[in-house]
Every structure is written in structure tokens, then in C-alpha cells.
C-alpha positions, 0 to 999 in steps of 0.5 A: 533160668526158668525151673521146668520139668522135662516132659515125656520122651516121645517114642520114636518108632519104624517110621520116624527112622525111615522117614528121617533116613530117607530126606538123605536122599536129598542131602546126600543125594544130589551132593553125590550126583554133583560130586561125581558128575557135575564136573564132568558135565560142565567141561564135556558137555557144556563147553566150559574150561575145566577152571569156570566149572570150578568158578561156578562151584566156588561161587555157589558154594561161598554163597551157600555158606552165607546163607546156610548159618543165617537159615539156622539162627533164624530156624532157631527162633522160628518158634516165637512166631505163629507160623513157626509155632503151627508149622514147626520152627525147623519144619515149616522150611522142610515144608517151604522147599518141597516145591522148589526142590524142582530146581536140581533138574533145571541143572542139567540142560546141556548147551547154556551159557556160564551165566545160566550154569552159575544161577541154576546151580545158586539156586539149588544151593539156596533151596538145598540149604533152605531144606537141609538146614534145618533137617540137620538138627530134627536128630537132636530135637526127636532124640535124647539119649546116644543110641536114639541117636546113633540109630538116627545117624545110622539110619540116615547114612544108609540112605545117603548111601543107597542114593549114592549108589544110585547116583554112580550107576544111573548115567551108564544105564541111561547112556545105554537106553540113550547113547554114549553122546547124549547129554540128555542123560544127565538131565533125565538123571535130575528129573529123576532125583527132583522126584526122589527129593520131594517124595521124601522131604515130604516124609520127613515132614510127616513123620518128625517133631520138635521138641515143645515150645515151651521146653525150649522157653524153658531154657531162657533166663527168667524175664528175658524176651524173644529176639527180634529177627532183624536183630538177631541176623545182624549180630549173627556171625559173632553168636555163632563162632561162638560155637567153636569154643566148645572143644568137642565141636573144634575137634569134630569139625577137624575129622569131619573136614578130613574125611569129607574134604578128601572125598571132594577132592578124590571124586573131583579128580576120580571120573576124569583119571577113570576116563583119560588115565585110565582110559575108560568111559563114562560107562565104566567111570559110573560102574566103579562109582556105583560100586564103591557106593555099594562098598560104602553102603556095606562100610556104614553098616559095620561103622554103626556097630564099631563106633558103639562098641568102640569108639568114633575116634578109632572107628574113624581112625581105620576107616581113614587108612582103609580110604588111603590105602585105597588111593595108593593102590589105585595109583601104583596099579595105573603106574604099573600100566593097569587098564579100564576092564582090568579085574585088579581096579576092584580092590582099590575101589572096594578099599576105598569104599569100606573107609569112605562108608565109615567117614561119612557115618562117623562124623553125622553120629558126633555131631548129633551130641554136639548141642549136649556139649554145647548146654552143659557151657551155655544152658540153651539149646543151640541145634540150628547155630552148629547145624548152620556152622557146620555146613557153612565150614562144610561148604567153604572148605568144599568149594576152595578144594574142589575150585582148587582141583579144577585150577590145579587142572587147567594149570597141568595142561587139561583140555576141555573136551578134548578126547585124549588128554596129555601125559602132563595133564593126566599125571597132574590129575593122579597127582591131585588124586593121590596127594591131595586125598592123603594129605587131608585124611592125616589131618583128619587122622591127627585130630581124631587122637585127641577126640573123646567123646563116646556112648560112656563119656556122653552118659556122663555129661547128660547126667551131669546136665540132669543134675544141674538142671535140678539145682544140685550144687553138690561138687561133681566128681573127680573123673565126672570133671575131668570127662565134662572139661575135656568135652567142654574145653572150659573149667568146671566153675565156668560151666553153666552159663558161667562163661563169656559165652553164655553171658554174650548169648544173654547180652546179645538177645538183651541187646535185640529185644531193647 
């Protein structure tokens, strides 16, 4: 590997936190609208089953997550082209999307066919993929150290939750400027966030960076050329699994599986229990929405602070039972015969949303460490490949919950439309609610025991990595060892490219460039 001196840490002021937190309004965002609303809209709008409104997310999703980990290999080795090499090899597809992000409102027009349901939200999913991709990786390319990081993280969440507050409450206001039966509602609603959504990826582009061309070189083995990209995209799924033989990232897509998957599965059930069960209104559904959102917004706050003076793994931990609890106790108060207007739905909603605010935060602060991991086995810098991973998981695993939601549904006798449903209906809805929310927080909850990466064990691997870098091939210590090969899950000897991960990333760029 090519010898170079790592050049100066760019300072990262106000206004690159702001500007990088702000692009959440778009990745959390809209993912918020569409969780909460999007169902909704589809069946009582839209006139389609409960199951095709499930077909639509399943299929835009697994398309999506095609997509998304081709966008991050290639975002990878954007740099060795003038375009990337001007515009920045993440940034110049931050830029790209600015003018398609347009695409969320064209969502939103009630009275189309199937046809036109599924293509506009394809095209959406490919926009937000195009955009989001490579912003997912900005954390680890504009920030070096665990609290750079963190604050990041930290940051980004903040707005990911004022957006959703934003998304709970802004149909029952527009209802009430605009009537109870007016679809239009929602399509002023993405008129409103295609706004947002511009206006801040235009930020992000403005006030971030990547790391130097020429530090990224840097890390190339000697003599070895740039891919070609037809090459790289055909051996790109074996190139990027290969990130699942880093251990740390193994156990961090396990936790945040599990606090994410329960979210889709609570908010694909939670407007219709509101509504039916419940017997609320939309009204009322966006109320207790946007207040777990302001919930959540306070829970990351206190999350930022716990999992540094703690650790993520047991910050995780309680934000899970707090998320459970939440759950349990909105089911035992519509048992015991609770209503919409009733002052005792509060507690569930501020329960859950104290744990689901820690859930989002935690998994985003670990994942901006996962490339650290990931050098120390490979001596590169794999930012776009965990970031298309991740969200390739992400979205697969969403589309078969919320697919599974919606057919779990249509099989409990749930009716399109309909303004009552039937008892068998709405006990298939608070079953799904209950036991599918649970069930995944305990997975997640499992995981998260054998989860050890923290700001202590994470200063241990960056010095570790300084030290190799620097050629010292004094032994480690005992405890440095034992630290490296619990993140890594490989022995000490293979660290360092001495593995058969890093030797197929070599084998597979000699085997593009031939």
C-alpha cells in the first residue's frame, strides 16, 4: 500500500452540522409521510385493496434496494472520473437529485389507476436512493474522530425528527383548512415537502466535502489501476457482502433491523388501529402522530447523551423496553374499552416515542464507525459499499414487513374504504400491532447484548489503524487484540489485508482493470 501522510482535518463548523442534519428532512422525511400516510391514502383514497397498496411498497422497495447498493459502489469510484473529480465523487449525485426530488408530490394525486400508483412511487424511490446514498457516507468522509461523529448523528436525527413531527401533524391541519373528504390534502402535503426536500439538498451540497482524491489513492495497493465501472457493476454484489464479514457491522444491522423494523410494522398498523379500533379520525390519528414525534424529538436528545456517556448497546437496550412497553399499553387500554379523546392514550404515545427516538439515533451514531471497522480488515475505505448495503437490508426487509402487514390485513377481513370495519378485522390489526412490534424489538434487543463498540473500544481501533499505517510491526497488546478482534471478527495475523476479503477486493479491481 502506497505510503502517505494524512493531511490536516478540515474543521467542521455550525453550518456543516446544520447543513448535513438538515438533508434528514428528506431521508427521514418523507420516509415519515410514507410510513404513516402513505397506506392510508392508497386504500381510503385511491380505491385499492389493503394487499395492492402492500404490492406497490413491496415492489418499489425491492427495486430500490437493487438500485441503491449499485448507486453506492459506483458513488465509490466516482472519483476517478472528471466529473466526480469536479463535482465530488458523493456530491455530484447530491446535486443530480436537487431537480428530481419534485417526484414526492406527483405521489400524492388521488383517483389513478394501480399502474400509476406503483410507477410514481418507483420513481421516487429511485430519486431518493440517488440522493440519500451517497449523503449516508458525507459522516464518515467530513469527520474522523467518535465525537465529530456522533455530533453528526446526533444532529442528523434532530431534523429527521422535527421533519417527522412535521409529517404527523400537517394532514389534520390541512384537513382543517381544507375538509375532512378532501384527498387534496395529501397532495398539498408533498407539494409542501418537495420544497423542503430541495431546499435542503441544496445545503448539503453547499456546505460538505470528501475526503481528498488523493488520500483515497492513497489507500490503493501500489501499481494497482482504477476500475472500470462496467466491470466493477458486474462483480458488485460479491464485493459488497463482503461487508457482512465484518462482525461489528453483522451486529449492527441486527439492532438496527430491530428498531427500525418494528417502527414499520407499528406505523403500517397504527393510523388504521387509531381510526377503526380506536375509533378516531385522521384528525386524531395525525395528533397522536405528531405527538410522538415531539416525543421522539425530545428521546434523541437524551440518546446523544446516553450512548456517550454509556454505551449504544445498553442506550439501545432501554429505548427497546421503553418502545414495547408503549405498545403494550396502548393494547390493554383499547381491551379495557379506551377511546379516541380519551386523556390516558398519552402515556402509551409518549412511551413509545421516548424508545423509538433512541432507535433511530442509535444505529446512524454506529454506523458512522463501521468503515473504521471495516479498514483495519481491508486497508481501504469502503464509505459507499456499507452505505448501499445498508439500505439495501433496510429496504428489503421494510417492504416484506410492510407487504406482510397489508396482507395480514386483507386475510383479518379489512375493507377498503369501508368506514366500520369488523371486530375480526380490527383484532388482526391490534394483533399485528402488538406481536409484530414486540417480536422484532427482542430480536433487536438479542443482538444488541453482544454489541461492543463504544467511544473507548473505537479510540483503540483508530490508534491501532495509526499505527499500522505507519508500518510499526511492534505486537499489539493484549487488551488492543482482544478489542480489534471482537469488532472485527477476524484473528489479529488477518487484519490488514491479510484476509480473503482484501485479497478478493485486489483480485476483483485486477480482474476489472485487465
Amino acid at each position: 500500500m502506497a505510503d502517505s501522510k494524512a493531511p490536516a482535518a478540515r474543521p467542521v463548523r455550525t453550518i456543516n452540522y446544520l447543513a448535513y442534519g438538515s438533508n434528514d428532512v428528506l431521508g427521514a422525511g418523507s420516509m415519515a409521510v410514507i410510513s404513516g400516510w402513505v397506506l392510508f391514502f392508497y386504500t381510503t383514497f385511491c380505491g385499492l385493496a389493503a394487499w395492492q397498496a402492500g404490492l406497490i411498497f413491496l415492489v418499489a422497495r425491492v427495486l430500490d434496494a437493487v438500485a441503491s447498493p449499485i448507486i453506492g459502489h459506483i458513488s465509490d469510484n466516482m472519483g476517478d472520473t472528471p466529473i466526480g473529480r469536479r463535482f465530488g465523487r458523493r456530491r455530484f449525485f447530491i446535486l443530480a437529485a436537487i431537480p428530481l426530488l419534485p417526484s414526492f408530490a406527483i405521489m400524492w394525486v388521488s383517483g389513478q389507476s394501480f399502474w400509476y400508483y406503483l410507477i410514481t412511487y418507483v420513481l421516487f424511490e429511485l430519486v431518493y436512493a440517488m440522493e440519500i446514498i451517497p449523503y449516508e457516507t458525507l459522516a464518515a468522509e467530513m469527520g474522523k474522530d467518535y465525537r465529530t461523529k456522533a455530533k453528526f448523528a446526533g444532529i442528523r436525527i434532530l431534523f429527521a425528527q422535527a421533519s417527522a413531527i412535521l409529517a404527523g401533524f400537517l394532514p389534520g391541519w390541512l384537513i382543517e383548512a381544507l375538509g375532512r373528504e378532501n384527498a387534496d390534502t395529501f397532495l398539498y402535503m408533498g407539494i409542501l415537502f418537495s420544497i423542503l426536500f430541495m431546499a435542503t439538498a441544496t445545503l448539503l451540497y453547499v456546505f460538505s466535502w470528501e475526503r481528498p482524491y488523493s488520500e483515497i489513492a492513497a489507500l490503493r495497493p501500489e501499481g494497482e489501476a482504477k476500475p472500470g465501472v462496467g466491470a466493477a457493476v458486474k462483480a458488485l454484489y460479491r464485493n459488497l457482502f463482503s461487508t457482512f464479514r465484518i462482525r461489528a457491522f453483522r451486529l449492527h444491522l441486527g439492532m438496527y433491523l430491530g428498531g427500525y423494523i418494528s417502527q414499520d410494522v407499528f406505523n403500517a398498523a397504527f393510523t388504521f388501529f387509531v381510526v377503526f379500533a380506536l375509533a378516531g379520525s385522521i384528525t386524531v390519528a395525525s395528533s397522536l402522530l405528531g405527538t410522538m414525534y415531539i416525543v421522539q424529538f425530545v428521546a434523541v436528545m437524551i440518546a446523544i447523551n446516553l450512548a456517550l456517556r454509556s454505551s449504544p448497546a445498553r442506550a439501545y437496550q432501554l429505548a427497546a423496553v421503553s418502545f414495547a412497553l408503549g405498545a403494550i399499553v396502548l393494547l390493554v387500554m383499547w381491551n379495557a374499552g379506551v377511546r379516541s379523546g380519551d386523556l390516558l392514550l398519552w402515556v402509551p404515545i409518549v412511551l413509545a416515542g421516548l424508545g423509538r427516538g433512541a432507535l433511530n439515533y442509535i444505529p446512524w451514531a454506529t454506523y458512522n464507525y463501521m468503515a473504521d471497522v471495516d479498514e483495519i480488515v481491508t486497508g481501504r475505505r469502503r464509505e459507499g459499499a456499507f452505505a448501499g448495503v445498508m439500505t439495501f437490508v433496510r429496504k428489503m426487509t421494510q417492504s416484506a414487513a410492510v407487504f406482510g402487514v397489508t396482507t395480514i390485513m386483507s386475510w383479518g377481513g379489512f375493507v377498503s374504504g369501508a368506514e366500520v370495519q369488523s371486530d375480526q378485522a380490527i383484532t388482526t390489526l391490534a394483533m399485528v400491532l402488538g406481536i409484530g412490534t414486540i417480536g422484532v424489538l427482542l430480536a433487536g434487543i438479542w443482538v444488541s447484548t453482544r454489541f461492543r463498540l463504544n467511544s473507548a473500544t473505537h479510540d483503540v481501533l483508530m490508534d491501532e489503524i495509526d499505527r499500522l499505517k505507519s508500518g510499526d510491526a511492534a505486537p499489539p497488546t493484549p487488551e488492543t487484540k482482544a478489542i480489534v478482534e471482537d469488532l472485527t471478527g477476524w484473528r489479529y495475523e488477518q487484519l490488514w489485508g491479510n484476509n480473503p476479503v482484501a485479497r478478493a477486493q485486489v483480485k476483483e479491481v485486477r480482474e476489472q482493470t485487465a
